[in-house]
N, C-alpha and C positions, 0 to 999 in steps of 0.2 A: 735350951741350947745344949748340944753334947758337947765331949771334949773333945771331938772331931770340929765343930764349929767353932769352939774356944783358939782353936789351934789355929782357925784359918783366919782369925783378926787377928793375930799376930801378923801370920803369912801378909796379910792383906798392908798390914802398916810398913812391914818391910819393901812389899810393893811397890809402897805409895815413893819407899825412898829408890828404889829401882827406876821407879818411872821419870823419877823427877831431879831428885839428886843424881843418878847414876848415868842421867842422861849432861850432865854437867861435862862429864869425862867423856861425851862424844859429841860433843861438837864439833869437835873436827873432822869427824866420822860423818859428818851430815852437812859438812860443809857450809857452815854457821858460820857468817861475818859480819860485821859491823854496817848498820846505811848509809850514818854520816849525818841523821836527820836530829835534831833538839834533844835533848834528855828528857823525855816524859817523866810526869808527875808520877807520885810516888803514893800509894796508898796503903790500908793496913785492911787484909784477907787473910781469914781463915789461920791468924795469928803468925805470918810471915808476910814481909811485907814484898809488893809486887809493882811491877812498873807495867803501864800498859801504855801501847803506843799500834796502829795500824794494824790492829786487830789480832792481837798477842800479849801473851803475859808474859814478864821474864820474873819469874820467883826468885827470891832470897837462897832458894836450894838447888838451883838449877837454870837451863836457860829458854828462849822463852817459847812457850807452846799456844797455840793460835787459839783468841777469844772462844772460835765455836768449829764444830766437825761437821758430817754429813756423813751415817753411815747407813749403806744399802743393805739390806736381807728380806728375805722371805719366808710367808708363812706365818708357825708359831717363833720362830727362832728370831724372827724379826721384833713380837710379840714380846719375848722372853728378853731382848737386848733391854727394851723399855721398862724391864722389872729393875735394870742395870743402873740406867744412865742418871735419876734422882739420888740416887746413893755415890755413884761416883763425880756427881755435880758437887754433891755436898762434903765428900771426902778431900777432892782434888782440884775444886776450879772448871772453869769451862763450862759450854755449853754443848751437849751433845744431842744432835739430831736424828732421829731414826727412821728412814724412810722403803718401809713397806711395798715391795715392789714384786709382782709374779716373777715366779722361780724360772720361765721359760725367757719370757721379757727380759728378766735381770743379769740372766748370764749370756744372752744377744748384747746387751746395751753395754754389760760392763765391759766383756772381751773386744768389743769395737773400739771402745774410748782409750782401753790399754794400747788398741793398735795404732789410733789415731796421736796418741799423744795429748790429749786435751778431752777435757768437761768429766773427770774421773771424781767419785768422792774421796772423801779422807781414806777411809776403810769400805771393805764389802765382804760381803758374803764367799766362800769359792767351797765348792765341793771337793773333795779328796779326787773325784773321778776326774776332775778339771783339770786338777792341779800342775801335771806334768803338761797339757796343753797353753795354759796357760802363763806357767812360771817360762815358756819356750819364748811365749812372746818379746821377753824384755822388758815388759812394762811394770812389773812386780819389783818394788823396793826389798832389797837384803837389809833383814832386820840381826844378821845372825851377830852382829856386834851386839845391838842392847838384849840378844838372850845371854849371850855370854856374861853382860855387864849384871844382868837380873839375878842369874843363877837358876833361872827356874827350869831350864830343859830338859832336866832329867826326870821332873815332876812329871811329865807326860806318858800315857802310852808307847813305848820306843816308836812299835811299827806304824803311829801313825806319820813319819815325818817322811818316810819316803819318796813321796812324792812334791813333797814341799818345798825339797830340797836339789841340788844341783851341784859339779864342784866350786863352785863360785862364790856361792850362798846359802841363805834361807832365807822362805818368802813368804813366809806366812806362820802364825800362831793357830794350833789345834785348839777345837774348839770340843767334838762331841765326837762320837765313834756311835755303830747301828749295831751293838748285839743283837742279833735277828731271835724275833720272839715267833711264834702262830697266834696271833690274837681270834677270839670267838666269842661267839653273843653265845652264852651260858642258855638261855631260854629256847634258843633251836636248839641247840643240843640234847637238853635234855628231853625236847617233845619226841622227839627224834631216836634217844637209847641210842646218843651216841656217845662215849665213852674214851674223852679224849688221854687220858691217865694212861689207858689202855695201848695207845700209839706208839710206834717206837720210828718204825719207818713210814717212806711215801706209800710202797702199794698195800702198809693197814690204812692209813689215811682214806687213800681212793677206796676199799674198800669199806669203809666205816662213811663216807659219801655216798653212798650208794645208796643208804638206807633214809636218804632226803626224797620228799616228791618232786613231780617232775616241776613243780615249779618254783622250787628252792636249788640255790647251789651249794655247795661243801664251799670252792673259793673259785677266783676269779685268775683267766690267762688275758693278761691284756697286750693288744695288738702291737702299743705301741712303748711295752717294757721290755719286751721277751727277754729283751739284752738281762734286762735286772736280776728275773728268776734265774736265769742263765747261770753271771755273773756268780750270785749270791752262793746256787748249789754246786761253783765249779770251785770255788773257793773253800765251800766245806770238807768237800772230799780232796784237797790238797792241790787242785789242779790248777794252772798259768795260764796265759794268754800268750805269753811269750817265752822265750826260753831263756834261759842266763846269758845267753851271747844275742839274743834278740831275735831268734825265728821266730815265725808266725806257727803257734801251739794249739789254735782254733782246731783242729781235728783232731786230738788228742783222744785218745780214748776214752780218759774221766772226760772229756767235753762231748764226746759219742755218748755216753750213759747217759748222762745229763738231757740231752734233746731227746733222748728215750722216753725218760722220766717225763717230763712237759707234754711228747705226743702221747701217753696215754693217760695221762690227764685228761688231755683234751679229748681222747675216744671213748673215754668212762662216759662220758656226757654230764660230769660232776661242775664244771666249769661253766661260768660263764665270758662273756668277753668284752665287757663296758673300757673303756678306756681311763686309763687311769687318770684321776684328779679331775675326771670329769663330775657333771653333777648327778647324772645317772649311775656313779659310781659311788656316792656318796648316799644316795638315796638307797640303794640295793644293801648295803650295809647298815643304815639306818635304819631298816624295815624287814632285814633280816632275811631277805631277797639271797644275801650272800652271806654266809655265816660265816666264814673266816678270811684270815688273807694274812699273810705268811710278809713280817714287813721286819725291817728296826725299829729301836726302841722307843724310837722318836717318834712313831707312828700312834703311841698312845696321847702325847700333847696335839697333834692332828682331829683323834678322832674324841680328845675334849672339845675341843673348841667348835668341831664341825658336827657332835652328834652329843649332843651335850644332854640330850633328854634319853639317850638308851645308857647314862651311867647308874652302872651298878650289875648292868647284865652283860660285861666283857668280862672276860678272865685271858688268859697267856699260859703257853707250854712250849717247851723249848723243841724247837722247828725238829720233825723229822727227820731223821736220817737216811741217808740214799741207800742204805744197805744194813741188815742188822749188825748191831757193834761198831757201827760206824759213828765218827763225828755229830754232834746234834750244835756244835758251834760255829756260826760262821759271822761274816758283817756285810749289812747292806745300809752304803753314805755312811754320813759323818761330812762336818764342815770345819771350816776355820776362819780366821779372819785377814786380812793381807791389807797392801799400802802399795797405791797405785805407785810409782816412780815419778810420774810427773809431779805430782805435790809438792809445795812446799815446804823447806825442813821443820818450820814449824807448824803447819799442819801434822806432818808426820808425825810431830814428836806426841802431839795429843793425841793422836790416833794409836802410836805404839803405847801411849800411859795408860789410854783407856780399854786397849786389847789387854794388855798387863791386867787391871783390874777386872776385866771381866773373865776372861779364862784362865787368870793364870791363879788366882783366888779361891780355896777351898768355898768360900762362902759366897761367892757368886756364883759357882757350878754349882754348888747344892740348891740355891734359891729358884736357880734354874731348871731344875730336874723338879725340884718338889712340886713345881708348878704348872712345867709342860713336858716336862718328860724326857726331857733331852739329857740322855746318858754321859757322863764328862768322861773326857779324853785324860783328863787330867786324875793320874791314880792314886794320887795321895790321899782321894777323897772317899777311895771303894772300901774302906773299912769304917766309913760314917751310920752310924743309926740309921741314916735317913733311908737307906735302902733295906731296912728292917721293919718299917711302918706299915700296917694296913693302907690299902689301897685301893680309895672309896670309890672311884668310877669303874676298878677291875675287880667288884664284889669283894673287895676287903684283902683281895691274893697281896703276900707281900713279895709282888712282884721283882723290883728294884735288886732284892737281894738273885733272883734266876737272871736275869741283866749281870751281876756282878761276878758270878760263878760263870757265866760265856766271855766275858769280856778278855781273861787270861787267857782263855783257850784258844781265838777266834788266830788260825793261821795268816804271814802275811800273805800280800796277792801286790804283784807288779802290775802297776801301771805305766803307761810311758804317754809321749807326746802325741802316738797312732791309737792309746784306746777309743779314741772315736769312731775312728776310722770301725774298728770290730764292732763296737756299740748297731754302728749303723748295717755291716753287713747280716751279724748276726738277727736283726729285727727284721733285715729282709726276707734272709734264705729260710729263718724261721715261721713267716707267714706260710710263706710256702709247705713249708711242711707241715702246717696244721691245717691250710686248707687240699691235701693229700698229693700236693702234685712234687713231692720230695721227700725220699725216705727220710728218716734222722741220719745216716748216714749220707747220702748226699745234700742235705743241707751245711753240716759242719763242712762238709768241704768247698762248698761253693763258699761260705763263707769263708773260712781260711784262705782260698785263692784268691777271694776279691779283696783281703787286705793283704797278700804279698802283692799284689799287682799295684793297689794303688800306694804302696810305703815302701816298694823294692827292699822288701824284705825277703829272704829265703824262707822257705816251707819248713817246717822242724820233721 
């Protein structure tokens, strides 16, 4: 255990009085009253003694939070919760449930049940890209009392809260941030003399692809991310979606380079086009079909779990640059954890103890990373060992630490309640232009016009 890890079971026990005791001083805040119902029996737990009654505990230290949860995620992050929930079972009481649901399914299912008002869990999953869509709906509980009451907000990434936030509130706890890495199967490279050290920008990249056969690819454009590569390379080179007063910024000029970049990608003949998270996409990178692919951090717990027989022959370098001397930091995703508003305050209240102990915990974020890879939003933790360790499925690179050098760097990037809106034009007008019937130039703008037209937005 380092003194980084030492430091975060302190953190962790302070938590535990954050979550529990501190949630004592906001009951009122959550609107905690009395039934009226018998005084339930009285038992002795985890050395304070606890009153249960209608499927709640009210502790000795605080008041009372609901026998069991229900929390949604996906993936390995879902994966990674369950490393969580045994340790904070045993820490703090409760039963916490973690139910593993597709990433496409889960944010269909959760955003409906926000809209409906009813069948929401304690907690879920919500992506940073969501987040201003979703904190729009109303259905998101402001938790911005028990950070205040915690203390722990400042412990975070600043610029991940931007969108989590509102003037009203905050609605959710950061969970992980995507330093974008270039991850690569080491063994095509090398058959290959290709020489990724060498790289600085995209057209050595596409050029250093070249020298694959035709039936290998350098990486992969998929049909149905474009938005992502987009996103990702508009953000390295500094560029918005929107402007500080809210025009539509999609034509921008760094947003013109960028679709540049992608269409000659795709004319190199270096790419291929599986769709992402498909299992033909899966398999192309397993077999080496596609030798790299340009992702977040969190794409290395992915491609444990999903390609768990090619560890040892990935490595990572920090993504190309759009131009020499330019930015090599940017971020793609990151999640957090949120609390539906329909709940009740004692569900809530285990739902906020147990986001407390799971993000907000030097030593939960770290158990987390060591394990699938999922970068912590939480910064107190980026001067840990643990990002100094060999790293045995990416040939021993001690990756974590190139992770922790982009993390400072990575500029922020606005999102609003319309990034969808751009998500979906961009993947249009983008098709378009890679099957040639739209320069990069009239792509970005057909894009930018179809989200002023459908968000009456002005054109920047």
């Amino acid at each position: 255990m380092t003194n980084n890890d030492r430091r975060s079971v302190g953190r962790r026990t302070v938590l535990k009085g954050a979550g529990i005791a501190g949630l004592a001083g906001l009951a009122g805040l959550a609107g905690c009253v009395g039934t009226g119902d018998p005084a339930p029996e009285t038992t002795e737990s985890g050395g304070g003694s606890t009153e249960s009654s209608g499927g709640s505990t009210t502790t000795s230290a605080g008041p009372a939070m609901a026998d069991e949860i229900e929390v949604w995620g996906w993936d390995v992050a879902a994966r990674a919760m369950d490393l969580i929930d045994d340790p904070y079972e045993e820490a703090n009481g409760g039963d916490v449930s973690i139910n593993q649901i597709g990433r496409a399914d889960l944010k269909d299912r959760f955003k409906s049940r926000l809209l409906s008002g009813t069948g929401a869990p304690a907690a879920s999953m919500m992506e940073s890209v969501d987040a201003a869509s979703w904190v729009d709906t109303g259905g998101l509980r402001d938790i911005s009392g028990w950070l205040e009451e915690s203390g722990i907000k400042g412990d975070f990434v600043e610029g991940k809260w931007g969108p989590l936030e509102n003037d009203e509130g905050t609605y959710a706890l950061p969970w992980d941030i995507g330093p974008v890495v270039t991850f690569y199967r080491r063994s095509v490279m090398e058959e290959n003399d290709i020489d990724v050290s060498s790289v600085e920008t995209w057209d050595q990249y596409i050029e250093e692809g070249k020298k694959l056969p035709d039936d290998q690819y350098l990486l992969n454009l998929p049909s149905n991310d474009y938005d992502g590569l987009w996103r990702m390379m508009l953000r390295q080179i500094g560029g918005q979606p929107f402007t500080a007063n809210g025009a539509v910024n999609v034509a921008s000029d760094k947003s013109l380079q960028v679709a540049r970049i992608l269409k000659e990608i795709r004319d190199s003949g270096i790419a291929n086009d599986l769709a992402s998270w498909s299992s033909g996409w899966f398999t192309a990178f397993g077999d080496g079909t596609t030798a790299s692919l340009t992702a977040g951090a969190w794409m290395e717990g992915t491609l444990k779990a999903e390609l768990g027989d090619t560890s040892g022959d990935w490595g990572v370098f920090k993504p190309p640059a759009v131009e020499s001397g330019g930015s090599r930091a940017t971020n793609w995703g990151g999640s957090n954890l949120t609390i539906p508003a329909q709940v009740s305050d004692e569900v809530a209240r285990r739902a906020w103890d147990y986001m407390a102990y799971t993000l907000g915990t030097e030593e939960s974020q770290l158990t987390m990373y060591r394990e699938y890879g999922l970068f912590p939003a939480l910064e107190t933790t980026y001067e840990s060992d643990a990002f100094d360790q060999p790293n045995e499925f990416l040939g021993g690179q001690e990756a974590g630490r190139i992770y922790a050098e982009i993390a400072p760097e990575i500029a922020p990037y606005r999102y609003t309640v319309d990034t969808p809106e751009v998500t979906q034009a961009i993947n249009s007008h983008f098709r378009d232009m890679m099957a040639g019937d739209k320069t990069p130039k009239e792509a970005v703008d057909a894009a930018a016009q179809q989200v002023a037209d459908r968000t009456d937005r002005d054109l920047a």
